[in-house]
N, C-alpha and C positions, 0 to 999 in steps of 0.2 A: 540550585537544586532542581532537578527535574523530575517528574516523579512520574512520568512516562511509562507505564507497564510493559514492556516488550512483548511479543506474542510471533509465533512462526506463522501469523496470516500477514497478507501485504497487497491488501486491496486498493491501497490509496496510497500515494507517496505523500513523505512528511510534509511537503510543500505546499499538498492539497488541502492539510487539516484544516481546521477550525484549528486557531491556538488561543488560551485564555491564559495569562501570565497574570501575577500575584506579589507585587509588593509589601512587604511584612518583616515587620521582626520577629516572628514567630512561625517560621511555616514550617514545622513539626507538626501543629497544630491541623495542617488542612491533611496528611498523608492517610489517616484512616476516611474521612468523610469520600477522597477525591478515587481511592483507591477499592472502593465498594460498591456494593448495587448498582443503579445505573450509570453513576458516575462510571465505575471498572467497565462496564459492556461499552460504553459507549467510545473507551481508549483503546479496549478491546478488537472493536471495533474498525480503528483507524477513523475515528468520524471525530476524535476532538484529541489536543495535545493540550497538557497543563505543564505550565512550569515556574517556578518560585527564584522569586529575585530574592533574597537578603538584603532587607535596606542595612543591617551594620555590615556588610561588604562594603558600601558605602560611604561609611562612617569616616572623621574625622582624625586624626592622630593618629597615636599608639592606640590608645582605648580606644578607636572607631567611634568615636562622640557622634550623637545622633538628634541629639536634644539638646536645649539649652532655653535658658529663664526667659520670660516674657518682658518686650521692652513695655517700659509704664508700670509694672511690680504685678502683684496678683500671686496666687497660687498656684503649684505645680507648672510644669517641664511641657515647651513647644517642640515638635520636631522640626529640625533645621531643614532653612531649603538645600542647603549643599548636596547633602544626601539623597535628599529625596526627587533633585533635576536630574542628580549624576542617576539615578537608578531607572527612572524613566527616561532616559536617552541611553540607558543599556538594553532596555526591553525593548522601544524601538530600532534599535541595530536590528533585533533580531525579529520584529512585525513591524516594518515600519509604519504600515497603515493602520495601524490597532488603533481603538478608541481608548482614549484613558479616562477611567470611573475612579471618583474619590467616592469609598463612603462615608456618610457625615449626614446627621441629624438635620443637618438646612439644607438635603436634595431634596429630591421630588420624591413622592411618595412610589414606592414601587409597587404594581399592578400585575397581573396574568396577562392584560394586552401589552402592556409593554416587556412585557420576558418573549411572549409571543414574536412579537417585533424584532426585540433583538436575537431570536435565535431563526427566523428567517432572513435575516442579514449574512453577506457573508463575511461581515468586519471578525477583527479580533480584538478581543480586550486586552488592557491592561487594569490592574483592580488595584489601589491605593488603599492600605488599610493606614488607618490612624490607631494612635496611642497618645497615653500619656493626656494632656488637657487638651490637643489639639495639632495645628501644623502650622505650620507659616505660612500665611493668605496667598504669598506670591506664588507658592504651590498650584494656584487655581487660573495662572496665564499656562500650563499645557494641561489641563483638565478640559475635556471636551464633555463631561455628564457629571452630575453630581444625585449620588443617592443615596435613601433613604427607606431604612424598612420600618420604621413604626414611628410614634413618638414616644420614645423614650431611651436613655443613655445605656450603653454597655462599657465593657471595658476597653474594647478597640475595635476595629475594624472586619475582626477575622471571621467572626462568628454571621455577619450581616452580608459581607462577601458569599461566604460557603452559600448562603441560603439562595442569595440572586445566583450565584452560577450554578447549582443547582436546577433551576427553576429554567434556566435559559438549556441548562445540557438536554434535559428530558423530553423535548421539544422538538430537538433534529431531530428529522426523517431515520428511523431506523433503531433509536434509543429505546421506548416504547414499544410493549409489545407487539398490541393490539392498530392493527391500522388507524380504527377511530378512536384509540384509547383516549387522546388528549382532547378531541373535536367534543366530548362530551362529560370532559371535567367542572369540578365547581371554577364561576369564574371565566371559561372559554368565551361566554357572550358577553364577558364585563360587569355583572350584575345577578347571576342564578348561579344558586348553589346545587352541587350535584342532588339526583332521587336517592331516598333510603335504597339498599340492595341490602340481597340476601341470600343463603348459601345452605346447603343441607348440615341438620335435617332439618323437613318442613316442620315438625314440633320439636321444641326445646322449652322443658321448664313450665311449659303450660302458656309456651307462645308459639304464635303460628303465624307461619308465612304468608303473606297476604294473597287470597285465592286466584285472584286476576295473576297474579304472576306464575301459577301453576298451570293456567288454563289451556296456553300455548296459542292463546289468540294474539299473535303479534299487535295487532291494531289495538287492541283494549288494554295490551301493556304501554303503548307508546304514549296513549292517552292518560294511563294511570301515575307513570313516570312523571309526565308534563305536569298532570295535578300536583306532584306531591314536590315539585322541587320548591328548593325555596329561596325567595329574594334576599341577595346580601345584606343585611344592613347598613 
């Protein structure tokens, strides 16, 4: 499934994209998130291609078996490697050089420098979503990254996916409105959160816009700004 937006501009040939591909048993799930805001401007754009592998394309048999019991017993369903080699060596047919990202609670923690990172690269992904209790380890001999967005469980992969590709699309050159939009996000330097802002009108409710930002003293706002950002935790 591709979910590709077509559009009558053709600034870049399909060749030139950024592609980010998407292993999943679910990827109904990504067509609203991928097909909106800046994710849309930026396919829009011709500046990224998304497209969705079906790991039960994959699948085993008649029923396309995707899963099966853990050797040693335990509770709930591993995803098999058959399916999930065969789907990453279709996605590479089609980017051979793409990096392949498993998400999974034992990556590395994901960061703003490293979304930075990887959307000044000009690799292409491939994103392994999980289900079910897990995957089959040997999964992890063509995983080139493995990540992680917080500590804590979800139900699979899809949701922690959207978030890093997300994070990585907004990033190209051209996605963002504002030239320094993202130079001055929470986060850009690794450790500061963006300054309070604020938008008309200057009273609301018996609160008031802070007067240095009405002054139009550039300088006493860049100062003000600096005061007031605040360090991550």
């Amino acid at each position: 499934m591709n979910i590709y937006r077509q559009t009558s501009q053709s600034t870049v040939h399909l060749s030139e994209m950024r592609k980010i591909q998407v292993i999943t048993l679910f990827p109904e799930m990504f067509e609203g998130v991928l097909n909106t805001s800046m994710m849309w401007k930026a396919q829009d754009q011709k500046l990224i291609e998304f497209k969705m592998v079906n790991l039960r394309d994959f699948g085993i048999g008649p029923r396309h078996q995707v899963d099966d019991t853990p050797y040693g017993g335990g509770d709930g369903m591993l995803l098999k490697p058959e399916p999930l080699f065969a789907a990453v060596e279709s996605a590479k047919e089609y980017d051979k050089d793409a990096k392949v990202v498993l998400m999974t609670p034992r990556g590395e923690r994901w960061k703003q420098s490293t979304a930075q990172n990887w959307s000044d690269s000009n690799n292409g992904y491939i994103f392994i979503c999980g289900r079910y209790e897990g995957y089959d380890e040997r999964i992890l001999s063509v995983v080139d990254d493995q990540v992680s967005v917080g500590d804590y469980i979800l139900t699979g992969g899809e949701l922690p996916a959207m978030t890093v590709i997300d994070s990585i699309v907004r990033l190209i050159p051209g996605v963002l409105g504002g030239v320094t939009s993202a130079a001055i996000e929470s986060f850009s330097d690794g450790e500061t959160l963006e300054y309070p802002q604020y938008t008309k009108p200057a009273e609301f409710k018996d609160m008031s816009v802070p007067e240095v930002l009405l002054s139009g003293n550039h300088a006493a706002i860049d100062k003000w700004r600096q005061d007031n950002s605040f360090k991550a935790k």
